[in-house]
C-alpha positions, 0 to 999 in steps of 0.5 A: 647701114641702112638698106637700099630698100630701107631708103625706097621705103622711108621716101615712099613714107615721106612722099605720102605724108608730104601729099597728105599735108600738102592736100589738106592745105589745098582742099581748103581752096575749094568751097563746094561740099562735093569738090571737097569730098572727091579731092579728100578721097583722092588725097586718103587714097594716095596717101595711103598708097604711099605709106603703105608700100612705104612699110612694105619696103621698110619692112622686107618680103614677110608674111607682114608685108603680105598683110600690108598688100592685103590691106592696100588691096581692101582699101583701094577697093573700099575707100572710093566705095565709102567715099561715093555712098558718103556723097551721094547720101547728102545728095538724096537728103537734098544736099545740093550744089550751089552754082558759083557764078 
């Protein structure tokens, strides 16, 4: 018999595969390179968040899930960071946007 926190976490891990999936079909509708880059951020970083805590119920208060925290933590921190110098390195080598009329 699975455990109520076995449950949370399996449906943390469906919820964050389901946004990832569901946000690469809609970062398709976009056309702009810099639109593109924050909507694919956001859809790393959530998705992440999601599965992570997902393992973190799954697996039960350890030193693993202390880890896991750790490293939710590092990257909500680094992933926007990367995201940011990611985008404005294409923009200092001229990478501009076009103006959709």
């Amino acid at each position: 018999m699975m455990t109520v926190y076995e449950v949370a976490g399996m449906i943390f891990i469906t919820i964050g595969i389901l946004f990832i999936v569901i946000g690469l079909f809609g970062l398709y509708r976009y056309k702009n390179f810099y639109t593109r880059a924050s909507v694919s951020s956001l859809i790393d970083s959530a998705g992440f968040l999601f599965i992570s805590v997902g393992i973190v119920l799954y697996k039960g208060l350890s030193t693993f899930s202390l880890k896991m925290l750790f490293l939710i933590l590092l990257t909500l921190l680094l992933n926007p960071l990367a995201s940011h110098f990611t985008v404005r390195g294409a923009y200092l080598s001229g990478h501009r946007p076009r103006k959709e009329h």
